[in-house]
N, C-alpha and C positions, 0 to 999 in steps of 0.2 A: 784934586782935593777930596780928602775923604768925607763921604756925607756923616754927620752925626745921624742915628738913631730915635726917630724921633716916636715917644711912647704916649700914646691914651691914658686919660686921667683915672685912676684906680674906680673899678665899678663897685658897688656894695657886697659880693660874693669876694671878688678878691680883697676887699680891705679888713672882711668877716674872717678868710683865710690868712693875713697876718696877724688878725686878735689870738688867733689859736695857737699859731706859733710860738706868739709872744708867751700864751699861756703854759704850751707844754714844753718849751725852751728848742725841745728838738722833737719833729717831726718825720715820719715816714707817708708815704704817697696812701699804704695800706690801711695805717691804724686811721689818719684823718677819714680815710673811707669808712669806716667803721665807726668812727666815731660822728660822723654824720649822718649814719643810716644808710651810705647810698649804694646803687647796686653796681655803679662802676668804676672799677679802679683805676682805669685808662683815662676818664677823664678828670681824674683828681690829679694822677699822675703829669696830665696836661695843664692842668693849672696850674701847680708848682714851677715843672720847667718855664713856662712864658714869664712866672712871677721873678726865678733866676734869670730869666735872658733880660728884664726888665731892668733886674740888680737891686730888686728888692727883698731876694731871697737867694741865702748862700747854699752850698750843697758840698754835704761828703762822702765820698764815697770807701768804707771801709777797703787797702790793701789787699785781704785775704778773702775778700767777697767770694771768690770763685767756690770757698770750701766753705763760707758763712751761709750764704744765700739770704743776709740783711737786706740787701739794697740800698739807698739813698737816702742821707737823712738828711733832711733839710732846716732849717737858721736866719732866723734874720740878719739881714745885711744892713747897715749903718745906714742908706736910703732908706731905712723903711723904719728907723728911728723917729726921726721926724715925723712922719706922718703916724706913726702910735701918738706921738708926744700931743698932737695938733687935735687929733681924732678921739682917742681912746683915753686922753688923761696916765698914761701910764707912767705908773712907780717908778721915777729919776732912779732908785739903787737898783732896781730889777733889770731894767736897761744897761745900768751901769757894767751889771753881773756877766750880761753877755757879749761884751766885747771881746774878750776871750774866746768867743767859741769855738772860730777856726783853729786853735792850738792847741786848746785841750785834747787829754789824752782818749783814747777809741773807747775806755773803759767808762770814762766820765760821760760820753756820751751814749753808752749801753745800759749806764742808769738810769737815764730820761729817758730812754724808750722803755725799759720794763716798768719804768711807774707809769707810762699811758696807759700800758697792758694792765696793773693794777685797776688805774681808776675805769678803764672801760668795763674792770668784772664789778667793780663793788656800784658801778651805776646802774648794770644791766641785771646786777641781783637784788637790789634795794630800788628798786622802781618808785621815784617819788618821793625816798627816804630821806634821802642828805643832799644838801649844798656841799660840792666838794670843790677844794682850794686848792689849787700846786703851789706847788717852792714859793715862781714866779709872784703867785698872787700872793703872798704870804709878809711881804716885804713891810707894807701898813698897817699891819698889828701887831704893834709893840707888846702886846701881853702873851705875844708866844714866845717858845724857845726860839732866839735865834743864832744860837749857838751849841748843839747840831737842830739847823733850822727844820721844822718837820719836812717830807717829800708829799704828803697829805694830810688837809684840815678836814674832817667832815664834822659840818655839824648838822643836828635834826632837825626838818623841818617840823616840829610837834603843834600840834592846835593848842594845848594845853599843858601848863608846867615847866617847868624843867628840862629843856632841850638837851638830849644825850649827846654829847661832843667827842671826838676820837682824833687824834694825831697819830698820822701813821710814819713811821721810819722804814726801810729797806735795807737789812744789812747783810743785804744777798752777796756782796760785793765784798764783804770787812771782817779781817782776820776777827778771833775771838777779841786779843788786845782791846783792838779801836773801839771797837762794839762797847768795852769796858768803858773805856774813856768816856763814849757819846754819853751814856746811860749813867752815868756818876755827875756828867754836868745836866745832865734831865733831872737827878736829885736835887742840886743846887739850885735850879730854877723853879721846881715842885718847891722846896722850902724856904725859897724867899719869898713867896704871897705877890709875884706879880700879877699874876693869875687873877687871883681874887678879889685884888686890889683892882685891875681895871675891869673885869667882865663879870665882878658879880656872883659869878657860878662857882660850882666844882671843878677841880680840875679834871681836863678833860680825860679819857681811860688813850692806855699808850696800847698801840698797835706797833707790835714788832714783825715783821717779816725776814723767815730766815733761810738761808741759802738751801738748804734739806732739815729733815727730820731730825741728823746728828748734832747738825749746827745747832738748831733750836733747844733743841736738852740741855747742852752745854750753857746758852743764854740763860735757859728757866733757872737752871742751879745757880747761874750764879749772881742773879737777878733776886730770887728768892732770899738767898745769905745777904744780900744788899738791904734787902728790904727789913730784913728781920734785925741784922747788926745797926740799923737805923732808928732802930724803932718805925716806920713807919708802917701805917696797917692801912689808909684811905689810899693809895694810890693804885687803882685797877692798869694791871699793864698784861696785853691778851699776846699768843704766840699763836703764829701761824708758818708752813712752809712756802714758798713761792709754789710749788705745784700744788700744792694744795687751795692756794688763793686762786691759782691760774685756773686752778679742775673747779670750780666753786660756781654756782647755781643760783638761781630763784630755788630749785627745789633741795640744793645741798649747801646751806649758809651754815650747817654750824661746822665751823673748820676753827675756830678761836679756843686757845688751852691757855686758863690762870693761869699764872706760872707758880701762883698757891695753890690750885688744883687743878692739876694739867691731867686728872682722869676725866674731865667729864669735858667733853667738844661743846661751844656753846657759840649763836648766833650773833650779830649786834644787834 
């Protein structure tokens, strides 16, 4: 008779390491290193695997690794559902979202790692500045887009006023087309006053991130013709490229171009 496996009751480090999962949908062994501060990658990489041999976390390993040199990216596994649910209170449809993950395709999940890489620079450059939201967390506030749902919420932490609010998209990924579509129903939800109606504020300014320098031109134009064929003149929407987010500083934050005046680089 084969013995069953018998596992240890999750300690506070490892049930801390499924919140984050949960939070960036898809993790790597490197960036949660990095994104904890710690100085070793080995033993992060050893938490995850015990956390997979447990079967509370799934793992892919990209086909073409040999020529990517990705590595592993790791998922929650359906055992580890329940104990979010129990522990963590978490969003029934954000849970729901991941069931899928093992099928999706290697692209969809190359987008949840380049938004860690995102939120690790705009945290590590804005020291103190913003609460920042993923997808994941995104699911209980109905007063955002959720339909193309932001990839990041950040809002200010300010003592006084007016907290500056930003939604970031990534359409590092999406032909010029889709990019159209996303940003035509961003209008549609800009001028129905959901916004306004539940939180009070302005709406937030749109961070687009674009595949390179050419991609992003092409967005400003035709963002700009959007903008002006609409009438509308309050909705701040900033452009940036992925290397340029990615090369981006405590001491080099202005990398943002209006796409009303994409000559002058400006910070948030």
């Amino acid at each position: 008779m084969t013995k069953s496996t018998i596992h240890n009751p999750l300690n506070s480090k490892q049930l801390h390491i499924l919140k984050l999962v949960h939070k960036f949908r898809f993790i790597t062994a490197p960036l949660l290193t990095q994104y904890k501060n710690l100085k070793s990658r080995q033993a992060m990489y050893a938490t995850l695997e015990l956390l997979a041999k447990q079967e509370y976390l799934s793992k892919r390993i990209d086909k073409s690794i040999a020529f990517q040199n990705k590595g592993a990216s790791y998922f929650l596994a359906p055992k580890a559902f329940k104990v979010l649910r129990e522990t963590h209170s978490a969003d029934e449809k954000s849970l729901h979202a991941m069931y899928n993950n093992k099928r999706v395709a290697e692209s969809f999940v190359d987008h949840f790692i380049e938004i860690i890489r995102f939120y690790l620079v705009l945290r590590d450059s804005y020291p103190g500045t913003f609460h920042l939201f993923t997808y994941s967390e995104l699911f209980k506030y109905g007063e955002l887009p959720a339909d193309p749902r932001p990839d990041l919420y950040l809002n200010c932490i300010a003592a006084k006023g007016d907290p500056k609010q930003y939604i970031l998209y990534s359409f590092t990924d999406k032909r010029l087309f889709a990019i159209k579509k996303d940003f035509d129903a961003l209008i549609e939800h800009f001028d129905s006053g959901d916004w306004e109606a539940e939180s009070e504020t302005d709406y937030p300014t749109v961070l687009l991130v674009c595949a390179d320098s050419r991609a992003e031109e092409s967005v400003r134009r035709y963002i700009a013709a959007k903008l002006d064929n609409t009438g509308i003149d309050d909705l701040e929407v900033l452009t940036t490229s992925s290397k340029g987010l990615l090369n981006s500083n405590r001491a080099n934050r202005a990398i943002w171009s209006d796409v009303l005046e994409p000559e002058v680089l400006v910070s948030l």
